[in-house]
Biopython code that builds the backbone (N, CA, C, O; Angstrom):
import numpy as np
from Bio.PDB.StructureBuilder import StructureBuilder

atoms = [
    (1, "UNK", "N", (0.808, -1.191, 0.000)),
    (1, "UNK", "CA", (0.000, 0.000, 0.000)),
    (1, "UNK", "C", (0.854, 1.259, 0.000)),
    (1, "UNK", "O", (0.488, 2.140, -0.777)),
    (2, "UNK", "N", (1.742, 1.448, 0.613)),
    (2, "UNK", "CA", (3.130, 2.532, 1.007)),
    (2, "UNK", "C", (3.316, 2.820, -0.705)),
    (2, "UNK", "O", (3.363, 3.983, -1.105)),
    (3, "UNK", "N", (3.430, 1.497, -1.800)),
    (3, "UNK", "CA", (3.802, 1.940, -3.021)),
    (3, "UNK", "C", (2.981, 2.557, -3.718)),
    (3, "UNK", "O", (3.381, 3.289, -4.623)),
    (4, "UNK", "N", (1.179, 2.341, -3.354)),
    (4, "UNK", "CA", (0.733, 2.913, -3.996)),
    (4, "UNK", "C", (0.766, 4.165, -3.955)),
    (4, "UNK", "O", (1.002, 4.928, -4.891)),
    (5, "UNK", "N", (0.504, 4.449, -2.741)),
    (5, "UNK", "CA", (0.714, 6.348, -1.922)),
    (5, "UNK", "C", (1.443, 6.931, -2.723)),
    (5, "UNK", "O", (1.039, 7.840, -3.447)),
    (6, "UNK", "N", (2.942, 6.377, -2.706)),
    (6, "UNK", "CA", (4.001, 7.185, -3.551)),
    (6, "UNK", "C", (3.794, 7.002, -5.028)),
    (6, "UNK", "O", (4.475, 7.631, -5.839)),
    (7, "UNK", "N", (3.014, 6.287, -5.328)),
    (7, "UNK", "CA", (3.098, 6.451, -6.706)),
    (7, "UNK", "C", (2.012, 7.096, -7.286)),
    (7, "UNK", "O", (2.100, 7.096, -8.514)),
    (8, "UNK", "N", (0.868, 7.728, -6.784)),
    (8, "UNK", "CA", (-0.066, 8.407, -6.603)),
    (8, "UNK", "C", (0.651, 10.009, -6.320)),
    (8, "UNK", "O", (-0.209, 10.889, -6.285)),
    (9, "UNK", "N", (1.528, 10.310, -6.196)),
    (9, "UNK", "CA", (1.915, 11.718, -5.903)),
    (9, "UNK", "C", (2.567, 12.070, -6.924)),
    (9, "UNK", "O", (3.595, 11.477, -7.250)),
    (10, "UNK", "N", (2.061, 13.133, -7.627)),
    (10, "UNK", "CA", (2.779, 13.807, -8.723)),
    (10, "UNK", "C", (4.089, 14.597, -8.482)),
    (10, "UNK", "O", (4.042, 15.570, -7.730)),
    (11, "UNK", "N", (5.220, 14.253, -9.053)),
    (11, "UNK", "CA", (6.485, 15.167, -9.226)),
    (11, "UNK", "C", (6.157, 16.708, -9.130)),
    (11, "UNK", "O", (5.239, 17.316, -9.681)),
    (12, "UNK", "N", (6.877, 17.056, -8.516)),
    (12, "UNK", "CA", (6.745, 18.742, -7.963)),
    (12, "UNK", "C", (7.984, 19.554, -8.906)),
    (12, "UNK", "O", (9.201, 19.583, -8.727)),
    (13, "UNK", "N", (7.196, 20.138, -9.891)),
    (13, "UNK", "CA", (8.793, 20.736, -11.053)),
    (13, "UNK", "C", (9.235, 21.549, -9.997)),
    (13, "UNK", "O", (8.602, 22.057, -9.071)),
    (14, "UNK", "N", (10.831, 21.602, -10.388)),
    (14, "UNK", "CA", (11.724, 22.571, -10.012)),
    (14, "UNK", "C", (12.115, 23.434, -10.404)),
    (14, "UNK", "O", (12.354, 23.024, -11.540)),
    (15, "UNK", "N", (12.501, 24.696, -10.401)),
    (15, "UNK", "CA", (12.275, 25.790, -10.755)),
    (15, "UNK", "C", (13.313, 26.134, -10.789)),
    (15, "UNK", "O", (13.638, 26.569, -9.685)),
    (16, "UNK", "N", (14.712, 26.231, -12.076)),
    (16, "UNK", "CA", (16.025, 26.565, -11.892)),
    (16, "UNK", "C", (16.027, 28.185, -11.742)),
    (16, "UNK", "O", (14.978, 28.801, -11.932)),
    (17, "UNK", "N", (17.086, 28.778, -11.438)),
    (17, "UNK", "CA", (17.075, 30.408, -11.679)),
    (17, "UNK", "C", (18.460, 30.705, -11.889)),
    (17, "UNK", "O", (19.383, 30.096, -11.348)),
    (18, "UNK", "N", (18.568, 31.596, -12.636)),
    (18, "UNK", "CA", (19.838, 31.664, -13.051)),
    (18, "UNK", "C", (19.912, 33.013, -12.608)),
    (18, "UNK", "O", (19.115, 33.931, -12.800)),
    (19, "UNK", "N", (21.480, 32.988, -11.703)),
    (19, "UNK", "CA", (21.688, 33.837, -11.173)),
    (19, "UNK", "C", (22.883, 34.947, -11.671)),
    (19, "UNK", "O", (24.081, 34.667, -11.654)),
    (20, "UNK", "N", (22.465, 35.950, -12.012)),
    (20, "UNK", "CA", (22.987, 37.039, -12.310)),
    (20, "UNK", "C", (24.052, 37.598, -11.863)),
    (20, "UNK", "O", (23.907, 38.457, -10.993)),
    (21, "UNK", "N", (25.456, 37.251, -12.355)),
    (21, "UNK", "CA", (26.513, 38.150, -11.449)),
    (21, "UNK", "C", (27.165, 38.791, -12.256)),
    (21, "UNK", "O", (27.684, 38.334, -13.274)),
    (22, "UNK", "N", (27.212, 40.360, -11.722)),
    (22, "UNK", "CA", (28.005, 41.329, -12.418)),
    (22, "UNK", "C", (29.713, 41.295, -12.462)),
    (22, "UNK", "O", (30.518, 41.354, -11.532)),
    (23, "UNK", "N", (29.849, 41.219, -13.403)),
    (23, "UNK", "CA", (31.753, 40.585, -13.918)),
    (23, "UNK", "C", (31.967, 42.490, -13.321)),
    (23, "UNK", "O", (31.497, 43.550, -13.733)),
    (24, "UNK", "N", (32.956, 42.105, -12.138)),
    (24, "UNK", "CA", (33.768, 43.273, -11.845)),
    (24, "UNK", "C", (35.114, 43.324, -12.220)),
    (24, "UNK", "O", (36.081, 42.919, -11.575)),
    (25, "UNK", "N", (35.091, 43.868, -13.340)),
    (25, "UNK", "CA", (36.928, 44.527, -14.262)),
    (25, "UNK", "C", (37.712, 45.361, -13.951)),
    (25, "UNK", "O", (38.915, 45.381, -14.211)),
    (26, "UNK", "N", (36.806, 46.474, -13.097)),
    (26, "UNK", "CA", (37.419, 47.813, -12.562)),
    (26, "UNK", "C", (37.328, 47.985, -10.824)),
    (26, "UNK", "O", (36.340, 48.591, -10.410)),
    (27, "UNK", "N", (38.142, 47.565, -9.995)),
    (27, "UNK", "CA", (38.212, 47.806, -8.890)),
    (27, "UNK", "C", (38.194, 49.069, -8.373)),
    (27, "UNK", "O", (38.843, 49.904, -9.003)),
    (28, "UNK", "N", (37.647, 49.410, -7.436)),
    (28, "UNK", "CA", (37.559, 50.420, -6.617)),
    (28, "UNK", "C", (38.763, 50.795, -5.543)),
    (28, "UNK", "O", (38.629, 50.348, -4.404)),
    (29, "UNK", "N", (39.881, 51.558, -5.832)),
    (29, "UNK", "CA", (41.208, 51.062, -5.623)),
    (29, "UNK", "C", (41.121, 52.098, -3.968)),
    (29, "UNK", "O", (41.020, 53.322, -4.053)),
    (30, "UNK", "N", (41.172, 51.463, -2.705)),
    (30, "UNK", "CA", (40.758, 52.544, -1.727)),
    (30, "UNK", "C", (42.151, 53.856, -1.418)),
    (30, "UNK", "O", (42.143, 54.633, -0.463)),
    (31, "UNK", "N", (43.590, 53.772, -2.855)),
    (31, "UNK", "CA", (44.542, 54.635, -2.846)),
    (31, "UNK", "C", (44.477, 55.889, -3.314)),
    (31, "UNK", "O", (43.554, 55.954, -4.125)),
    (32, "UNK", "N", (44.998, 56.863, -3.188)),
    (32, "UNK", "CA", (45.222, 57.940, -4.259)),
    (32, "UNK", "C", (45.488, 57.759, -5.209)),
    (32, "UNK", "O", (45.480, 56.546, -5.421)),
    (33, "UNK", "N", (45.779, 58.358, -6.090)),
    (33, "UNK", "CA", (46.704, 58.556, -7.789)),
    (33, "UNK", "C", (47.646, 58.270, -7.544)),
    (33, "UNK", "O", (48.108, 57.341, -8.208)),
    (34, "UNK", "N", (48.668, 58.990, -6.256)),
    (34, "UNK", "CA", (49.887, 58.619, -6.475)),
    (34, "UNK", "C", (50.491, 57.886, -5.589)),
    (34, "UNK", "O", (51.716, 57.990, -5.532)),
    (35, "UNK", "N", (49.828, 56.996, -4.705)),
    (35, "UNK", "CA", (49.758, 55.420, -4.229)),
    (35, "UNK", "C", (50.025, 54.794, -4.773)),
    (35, "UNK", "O", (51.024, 54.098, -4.595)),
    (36, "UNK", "N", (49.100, 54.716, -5.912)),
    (36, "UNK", "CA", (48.477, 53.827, -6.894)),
    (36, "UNK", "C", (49.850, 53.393, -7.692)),
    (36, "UNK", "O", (50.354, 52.292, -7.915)),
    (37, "UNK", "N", (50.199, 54.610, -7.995)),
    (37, "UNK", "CA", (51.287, 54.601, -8.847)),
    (37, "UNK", "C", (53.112, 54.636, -8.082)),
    (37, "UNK", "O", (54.110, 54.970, -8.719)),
    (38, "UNK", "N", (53.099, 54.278, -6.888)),
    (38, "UNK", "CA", (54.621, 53.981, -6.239)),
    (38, "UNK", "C", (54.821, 52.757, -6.605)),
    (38, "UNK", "O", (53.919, 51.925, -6.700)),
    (39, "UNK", "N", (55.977, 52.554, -6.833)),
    (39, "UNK", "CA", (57.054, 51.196, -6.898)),
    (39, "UNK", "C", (56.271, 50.313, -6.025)),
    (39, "UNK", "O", (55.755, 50.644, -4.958)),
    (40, "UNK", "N", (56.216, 48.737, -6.782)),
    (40, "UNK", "CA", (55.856, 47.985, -6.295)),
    (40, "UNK", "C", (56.783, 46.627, -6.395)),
    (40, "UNK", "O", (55.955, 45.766, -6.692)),
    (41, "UNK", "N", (57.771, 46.134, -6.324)),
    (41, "UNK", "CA", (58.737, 44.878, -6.802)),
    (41, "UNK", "C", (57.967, 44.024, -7.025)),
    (41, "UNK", "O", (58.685, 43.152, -6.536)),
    (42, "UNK", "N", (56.745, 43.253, -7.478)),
    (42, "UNK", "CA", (56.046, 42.357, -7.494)),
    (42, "UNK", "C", (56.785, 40.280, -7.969)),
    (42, "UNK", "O", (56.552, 39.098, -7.713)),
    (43, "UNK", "N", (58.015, 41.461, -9.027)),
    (43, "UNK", "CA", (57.871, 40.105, -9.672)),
    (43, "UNK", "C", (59.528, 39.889, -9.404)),
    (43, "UNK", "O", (60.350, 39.665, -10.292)),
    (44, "UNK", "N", (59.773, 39.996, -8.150)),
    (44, "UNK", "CA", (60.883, 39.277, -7.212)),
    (44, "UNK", "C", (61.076, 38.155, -6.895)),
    (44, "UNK", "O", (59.930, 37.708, -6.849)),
    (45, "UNK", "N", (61.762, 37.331, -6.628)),
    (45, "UNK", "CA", (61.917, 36.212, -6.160)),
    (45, "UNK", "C", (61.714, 35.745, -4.637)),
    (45, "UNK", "O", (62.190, 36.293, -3.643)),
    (46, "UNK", "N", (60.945, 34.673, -4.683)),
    (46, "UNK", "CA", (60.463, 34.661, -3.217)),
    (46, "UNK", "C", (59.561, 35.575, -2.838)),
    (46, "UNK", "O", (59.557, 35.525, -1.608)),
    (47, "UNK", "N", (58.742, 36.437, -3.224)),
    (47, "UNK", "CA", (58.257, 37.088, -2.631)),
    (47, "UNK", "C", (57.131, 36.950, -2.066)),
    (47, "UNK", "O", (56.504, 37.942, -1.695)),
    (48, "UNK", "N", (56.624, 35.580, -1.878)),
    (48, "UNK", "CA", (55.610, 35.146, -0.813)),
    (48, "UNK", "C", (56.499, 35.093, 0.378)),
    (48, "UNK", "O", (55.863, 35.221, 1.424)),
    (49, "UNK", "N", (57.734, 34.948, 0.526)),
    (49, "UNK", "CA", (58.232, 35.528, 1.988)),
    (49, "UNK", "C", (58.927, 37.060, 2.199)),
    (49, "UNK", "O", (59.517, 37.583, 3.144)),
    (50, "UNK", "N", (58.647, 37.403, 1.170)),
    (50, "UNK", "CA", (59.401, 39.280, 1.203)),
    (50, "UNK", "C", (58.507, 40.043, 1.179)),
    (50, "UNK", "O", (58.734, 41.248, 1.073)),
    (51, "UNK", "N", (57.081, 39.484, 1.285)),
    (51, "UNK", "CA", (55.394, 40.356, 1.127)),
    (51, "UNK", "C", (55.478, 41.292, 2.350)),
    (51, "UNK", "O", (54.983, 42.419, 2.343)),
    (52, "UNK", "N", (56.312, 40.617, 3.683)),
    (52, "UNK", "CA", (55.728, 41.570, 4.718)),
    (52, "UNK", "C", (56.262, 42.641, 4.926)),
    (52, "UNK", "O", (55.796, 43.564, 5.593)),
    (53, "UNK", "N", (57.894, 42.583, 4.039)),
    (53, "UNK", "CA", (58.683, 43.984, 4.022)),
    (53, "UNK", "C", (58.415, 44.696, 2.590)),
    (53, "UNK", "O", (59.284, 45.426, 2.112)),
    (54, "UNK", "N", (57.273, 44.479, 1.966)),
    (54, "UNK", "CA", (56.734, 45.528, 0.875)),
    (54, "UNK", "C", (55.891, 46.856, 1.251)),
    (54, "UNK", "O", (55.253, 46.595, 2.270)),
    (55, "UNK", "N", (55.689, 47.926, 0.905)),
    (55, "UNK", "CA", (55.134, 48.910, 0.984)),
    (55, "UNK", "C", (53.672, 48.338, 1.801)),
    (55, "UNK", "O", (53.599, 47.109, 1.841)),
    (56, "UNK", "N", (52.922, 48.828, 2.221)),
    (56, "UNK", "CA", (51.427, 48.828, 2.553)),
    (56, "UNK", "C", (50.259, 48.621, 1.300)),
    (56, "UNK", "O", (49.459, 47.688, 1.232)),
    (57, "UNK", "N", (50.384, 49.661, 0.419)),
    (57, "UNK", "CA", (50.116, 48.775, -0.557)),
    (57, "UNK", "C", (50.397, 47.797, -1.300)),
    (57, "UNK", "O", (49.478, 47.084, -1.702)),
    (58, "UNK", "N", (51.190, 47.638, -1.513)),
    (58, "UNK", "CA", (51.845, 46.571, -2.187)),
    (58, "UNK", "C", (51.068, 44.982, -1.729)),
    (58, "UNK", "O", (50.560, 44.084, -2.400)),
    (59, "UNK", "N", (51.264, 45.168, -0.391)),
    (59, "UNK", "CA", (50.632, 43.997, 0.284)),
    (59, "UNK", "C", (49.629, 43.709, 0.473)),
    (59, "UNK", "O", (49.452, 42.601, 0.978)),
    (60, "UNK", "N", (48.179, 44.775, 0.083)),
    (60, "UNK", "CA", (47.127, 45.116, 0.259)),
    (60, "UNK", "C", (46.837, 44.164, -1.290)),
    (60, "UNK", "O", (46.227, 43.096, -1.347)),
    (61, "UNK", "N", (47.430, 44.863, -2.387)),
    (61, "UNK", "CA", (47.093, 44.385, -3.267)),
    (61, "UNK", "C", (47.491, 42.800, -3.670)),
    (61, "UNK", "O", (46.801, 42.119, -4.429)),
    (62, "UNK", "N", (48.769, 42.321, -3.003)),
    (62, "UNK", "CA", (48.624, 41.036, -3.197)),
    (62, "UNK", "C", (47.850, 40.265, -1.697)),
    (62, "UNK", "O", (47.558, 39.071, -1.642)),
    (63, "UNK", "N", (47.733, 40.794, -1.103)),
    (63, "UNK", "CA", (46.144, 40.054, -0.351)),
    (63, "UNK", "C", (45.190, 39.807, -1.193)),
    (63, "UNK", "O", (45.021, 38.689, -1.682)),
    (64, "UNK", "N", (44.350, 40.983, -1.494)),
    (64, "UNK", "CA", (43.012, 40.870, -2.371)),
    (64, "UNK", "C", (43.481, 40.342, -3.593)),
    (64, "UNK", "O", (42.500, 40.053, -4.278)),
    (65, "UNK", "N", (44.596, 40.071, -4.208)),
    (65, "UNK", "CA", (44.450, 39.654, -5.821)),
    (65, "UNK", "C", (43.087, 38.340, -6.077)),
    (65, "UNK", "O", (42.324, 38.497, -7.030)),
    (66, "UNK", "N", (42.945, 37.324, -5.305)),
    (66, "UNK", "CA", (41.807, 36.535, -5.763)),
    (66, "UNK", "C", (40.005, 36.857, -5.351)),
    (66, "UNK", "O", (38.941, 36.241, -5.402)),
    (67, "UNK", "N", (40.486, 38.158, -4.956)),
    (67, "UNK", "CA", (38.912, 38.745, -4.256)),
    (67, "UNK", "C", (38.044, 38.887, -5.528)),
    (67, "UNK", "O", (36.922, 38.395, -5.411)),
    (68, "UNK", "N", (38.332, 39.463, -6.727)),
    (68, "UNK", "CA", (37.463, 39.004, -8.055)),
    (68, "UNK", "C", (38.336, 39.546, -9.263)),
    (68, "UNK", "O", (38.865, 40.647, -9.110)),
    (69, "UNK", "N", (38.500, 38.954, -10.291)),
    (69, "UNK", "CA", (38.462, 39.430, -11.773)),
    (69, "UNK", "C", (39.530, 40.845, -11.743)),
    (69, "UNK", "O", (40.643, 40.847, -12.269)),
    (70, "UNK", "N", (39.117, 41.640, -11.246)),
    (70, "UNK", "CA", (39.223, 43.663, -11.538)),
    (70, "UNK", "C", (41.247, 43.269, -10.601)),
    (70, "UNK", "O", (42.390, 43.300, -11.057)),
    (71, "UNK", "N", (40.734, 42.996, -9.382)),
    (71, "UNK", "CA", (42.207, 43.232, -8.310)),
    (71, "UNK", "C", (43.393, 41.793, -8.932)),
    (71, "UNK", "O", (44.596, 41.627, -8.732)),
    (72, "UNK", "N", (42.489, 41.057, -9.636)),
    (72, "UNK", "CA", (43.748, 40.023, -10.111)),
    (72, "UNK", "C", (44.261, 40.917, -11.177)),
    (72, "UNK", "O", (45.394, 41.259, -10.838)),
    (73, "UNK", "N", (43.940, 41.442, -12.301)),
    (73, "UNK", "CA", (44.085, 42.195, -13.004)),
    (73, "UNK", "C", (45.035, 43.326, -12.654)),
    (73, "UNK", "O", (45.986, 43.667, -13.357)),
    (74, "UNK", "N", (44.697, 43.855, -11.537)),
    (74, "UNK", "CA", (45.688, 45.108, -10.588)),
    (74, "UNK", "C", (46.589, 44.684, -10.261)),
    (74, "UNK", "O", (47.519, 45.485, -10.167)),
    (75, "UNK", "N", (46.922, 43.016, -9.843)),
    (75, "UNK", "CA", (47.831, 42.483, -9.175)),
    (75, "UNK", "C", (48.633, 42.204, -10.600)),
    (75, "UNK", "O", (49.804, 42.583, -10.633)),
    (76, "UNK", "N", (48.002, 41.475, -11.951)),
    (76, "UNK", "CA", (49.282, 41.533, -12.679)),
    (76, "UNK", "C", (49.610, 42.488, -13.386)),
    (76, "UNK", "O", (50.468, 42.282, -14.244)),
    (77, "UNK", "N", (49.013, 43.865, -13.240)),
    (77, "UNK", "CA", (49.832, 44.886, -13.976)),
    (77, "UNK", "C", (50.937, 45.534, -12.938)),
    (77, "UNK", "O", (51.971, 46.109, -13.278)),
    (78, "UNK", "N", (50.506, 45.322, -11.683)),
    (78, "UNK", "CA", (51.475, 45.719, -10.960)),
    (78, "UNK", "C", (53.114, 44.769, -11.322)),
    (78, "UNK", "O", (54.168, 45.396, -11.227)),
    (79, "UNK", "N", (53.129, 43.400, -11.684)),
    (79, "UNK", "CA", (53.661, 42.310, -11.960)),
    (79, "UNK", "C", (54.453, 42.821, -13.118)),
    (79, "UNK", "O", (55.679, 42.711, -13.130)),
    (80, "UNK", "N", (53.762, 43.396, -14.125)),
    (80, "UNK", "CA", (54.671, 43.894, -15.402)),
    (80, "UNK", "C", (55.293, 45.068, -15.329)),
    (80, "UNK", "O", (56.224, 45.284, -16.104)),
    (81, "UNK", "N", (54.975, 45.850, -14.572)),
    (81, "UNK", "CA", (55.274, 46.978, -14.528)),
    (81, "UNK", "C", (56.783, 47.036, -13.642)),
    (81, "UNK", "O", (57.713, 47.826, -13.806)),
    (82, "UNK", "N", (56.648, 45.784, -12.548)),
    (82, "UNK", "CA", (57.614, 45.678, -11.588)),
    (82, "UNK", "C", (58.776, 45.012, -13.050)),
    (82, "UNK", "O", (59.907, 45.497, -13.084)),
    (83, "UNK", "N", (58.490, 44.215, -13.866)),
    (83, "UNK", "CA", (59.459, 43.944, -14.841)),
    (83, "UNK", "C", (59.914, 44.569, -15.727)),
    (83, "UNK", "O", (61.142, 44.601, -15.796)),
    (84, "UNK", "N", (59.089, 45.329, -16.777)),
    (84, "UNK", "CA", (59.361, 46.414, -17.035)),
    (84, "UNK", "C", (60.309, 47.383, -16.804)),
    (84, "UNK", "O", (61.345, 47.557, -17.446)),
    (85, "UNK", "N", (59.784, 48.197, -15.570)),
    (85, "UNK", "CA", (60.889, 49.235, -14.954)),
    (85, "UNK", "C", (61.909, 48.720, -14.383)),
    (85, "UNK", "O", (62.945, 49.339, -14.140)),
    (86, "UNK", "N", (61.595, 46.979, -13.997)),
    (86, "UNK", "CA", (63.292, 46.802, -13.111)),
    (86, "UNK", "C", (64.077, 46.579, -14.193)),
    (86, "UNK", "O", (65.237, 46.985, -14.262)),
    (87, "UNK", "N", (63.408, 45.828, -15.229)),
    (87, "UNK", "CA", (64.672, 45.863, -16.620)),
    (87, "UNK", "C", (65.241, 47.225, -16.730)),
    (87, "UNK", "O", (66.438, 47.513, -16.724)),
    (88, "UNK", "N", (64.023, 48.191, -16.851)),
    (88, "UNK", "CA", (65.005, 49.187, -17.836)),
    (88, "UNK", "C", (65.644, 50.217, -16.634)),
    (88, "UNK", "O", (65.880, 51.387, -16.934)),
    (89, "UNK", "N", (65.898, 49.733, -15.316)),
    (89, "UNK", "CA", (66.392, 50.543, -14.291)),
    (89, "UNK", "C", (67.552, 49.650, -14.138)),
    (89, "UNK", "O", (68.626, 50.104, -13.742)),
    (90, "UNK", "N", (67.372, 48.208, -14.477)),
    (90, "UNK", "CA", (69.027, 47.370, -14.421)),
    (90, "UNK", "C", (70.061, 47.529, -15.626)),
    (90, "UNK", "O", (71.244, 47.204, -15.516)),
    (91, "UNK", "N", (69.615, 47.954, -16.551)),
    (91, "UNK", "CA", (70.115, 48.314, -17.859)),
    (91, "UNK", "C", (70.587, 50.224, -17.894)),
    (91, "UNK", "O", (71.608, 50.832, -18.216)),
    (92, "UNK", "N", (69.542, 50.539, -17.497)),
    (92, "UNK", "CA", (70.576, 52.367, -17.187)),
    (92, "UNK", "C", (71.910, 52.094, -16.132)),
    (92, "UNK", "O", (73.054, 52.486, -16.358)),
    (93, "UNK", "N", (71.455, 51.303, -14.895)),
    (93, "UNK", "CA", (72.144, 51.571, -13.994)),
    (93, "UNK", "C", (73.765, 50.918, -14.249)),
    (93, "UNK", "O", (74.818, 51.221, -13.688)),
    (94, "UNK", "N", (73.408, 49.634, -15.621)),
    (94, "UNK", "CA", (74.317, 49.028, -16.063)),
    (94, "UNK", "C", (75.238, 50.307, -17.338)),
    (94, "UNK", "O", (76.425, 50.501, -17.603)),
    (95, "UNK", "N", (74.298, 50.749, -17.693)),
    (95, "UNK", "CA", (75.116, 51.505, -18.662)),
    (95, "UNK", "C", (76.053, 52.870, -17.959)),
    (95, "UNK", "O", (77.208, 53.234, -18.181)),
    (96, "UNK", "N", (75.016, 53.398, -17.055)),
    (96, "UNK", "CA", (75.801, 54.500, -15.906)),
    (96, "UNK", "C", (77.516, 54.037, -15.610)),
    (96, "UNK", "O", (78.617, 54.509, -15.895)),
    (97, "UNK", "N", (76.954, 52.750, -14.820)),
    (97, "UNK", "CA", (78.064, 52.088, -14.014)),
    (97, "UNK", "C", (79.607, 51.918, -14.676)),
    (97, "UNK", "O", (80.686, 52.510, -14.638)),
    (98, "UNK", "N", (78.950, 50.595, -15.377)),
    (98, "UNK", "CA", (79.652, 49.773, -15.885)),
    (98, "UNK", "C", (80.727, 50.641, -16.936)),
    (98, "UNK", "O", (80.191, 51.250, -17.862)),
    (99, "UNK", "N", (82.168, 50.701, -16.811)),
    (99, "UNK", "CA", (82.826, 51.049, -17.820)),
    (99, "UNK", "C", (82.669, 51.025, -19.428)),
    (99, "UNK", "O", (82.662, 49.937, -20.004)),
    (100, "UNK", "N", (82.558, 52.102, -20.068)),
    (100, "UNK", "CA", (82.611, 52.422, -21.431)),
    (100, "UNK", "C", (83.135, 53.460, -21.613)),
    (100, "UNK", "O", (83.016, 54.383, -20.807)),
    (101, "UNK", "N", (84.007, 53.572, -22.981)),
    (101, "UNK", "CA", (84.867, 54.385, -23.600)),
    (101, "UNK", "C", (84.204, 54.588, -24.949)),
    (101, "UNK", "O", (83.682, 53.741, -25.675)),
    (102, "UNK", "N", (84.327, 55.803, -25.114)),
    (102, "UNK", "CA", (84.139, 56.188, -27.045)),
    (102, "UNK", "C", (85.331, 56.339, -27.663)),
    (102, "UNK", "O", (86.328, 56.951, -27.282)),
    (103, "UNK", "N", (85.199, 55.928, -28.326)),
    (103, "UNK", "CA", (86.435, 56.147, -29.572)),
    (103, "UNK", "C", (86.109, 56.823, -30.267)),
    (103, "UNK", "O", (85.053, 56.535, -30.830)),
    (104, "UNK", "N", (86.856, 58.220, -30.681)),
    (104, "UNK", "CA", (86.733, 59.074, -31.477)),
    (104, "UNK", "C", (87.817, 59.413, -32.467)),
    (104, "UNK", "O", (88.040, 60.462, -33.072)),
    (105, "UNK", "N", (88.554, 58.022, -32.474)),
    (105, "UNK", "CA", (89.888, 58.788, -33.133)),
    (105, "UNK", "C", (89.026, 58.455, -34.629)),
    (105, "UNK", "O", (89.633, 59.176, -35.421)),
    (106, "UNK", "N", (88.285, 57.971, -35.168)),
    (106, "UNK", "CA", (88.108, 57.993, -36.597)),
    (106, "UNK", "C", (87.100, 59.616, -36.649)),
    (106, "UNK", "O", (86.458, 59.839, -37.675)),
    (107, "UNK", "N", (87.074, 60.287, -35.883)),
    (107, "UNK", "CA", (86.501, 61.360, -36.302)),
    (107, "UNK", "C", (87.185, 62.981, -36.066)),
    (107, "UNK", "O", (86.652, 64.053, -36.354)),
    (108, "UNK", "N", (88.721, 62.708, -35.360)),
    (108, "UNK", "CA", (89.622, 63.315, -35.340)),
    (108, "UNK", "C", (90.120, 63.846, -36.588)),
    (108, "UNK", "O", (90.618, 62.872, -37.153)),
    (109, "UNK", "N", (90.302, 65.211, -37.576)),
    (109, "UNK", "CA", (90.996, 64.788, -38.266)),
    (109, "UNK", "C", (92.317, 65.990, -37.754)),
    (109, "UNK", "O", (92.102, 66.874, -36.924)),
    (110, "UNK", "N", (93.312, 65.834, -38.266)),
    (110, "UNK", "CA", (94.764, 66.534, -37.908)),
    (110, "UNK", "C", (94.769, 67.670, -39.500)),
    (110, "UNK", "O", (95.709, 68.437, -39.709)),
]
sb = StructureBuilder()
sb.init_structure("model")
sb.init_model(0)
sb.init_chain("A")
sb.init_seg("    ")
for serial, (resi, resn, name, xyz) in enumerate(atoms, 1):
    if name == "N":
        sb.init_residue(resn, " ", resi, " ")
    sb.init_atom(name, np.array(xyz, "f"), 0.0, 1.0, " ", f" {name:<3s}", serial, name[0])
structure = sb.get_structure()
């Protein structure tokens, strides 16, 4: 009798809903302009143990990098930018430094 009961009860549809989430690209950065924009070393070595002697921001932003979409995004431009400028700040500082001579005797004339 138990089988008939249950088989006497009609299926109850379910009602999917699709839920709406707004893709955030642009973070709401809580710095100034020119926060925003100080030196950041990001793309150092080790620097999951050199995070705690980075700037305040710096560390702010690699906290939140997986908070959504917009701050991962913040976190790897900070990343290129740290490569970027350290190249072309290891390459001046190499050209400053490092000994070089011009030769001018082919433009000497007597």
């Amino acid at each position: 009798m138990a089988d008939k009961q249950d088989g006497d009860q009609k299926p109850i549809p379910t009602v999917l809903k699709h839920i709406v989430r707004r893709r955030e690209t642009s973070p709401d950065m809580p710095f100034s302009f020119q926060v925003n924009h100080l030196p950041c070393d990001m793309d150092s070595f080790l620097r999951t143990k050199l995070i705690r002697y980075f700037p305040n921001h710096c560390i702010w932003i690699y906290n939140n990098k997986y908070t959504h979409e917009g701050f991962y995004r913040v976190y790897k431009i900070y990343q290129l930018e740290a490569f970027f400028f350290g190249q072309y700040y290891e390459r001046l500082k190499r050209y400053e430094i490092d000994p070089h001579a011009f030769d001018y005797s082919s433009e000497v004339k007597s």
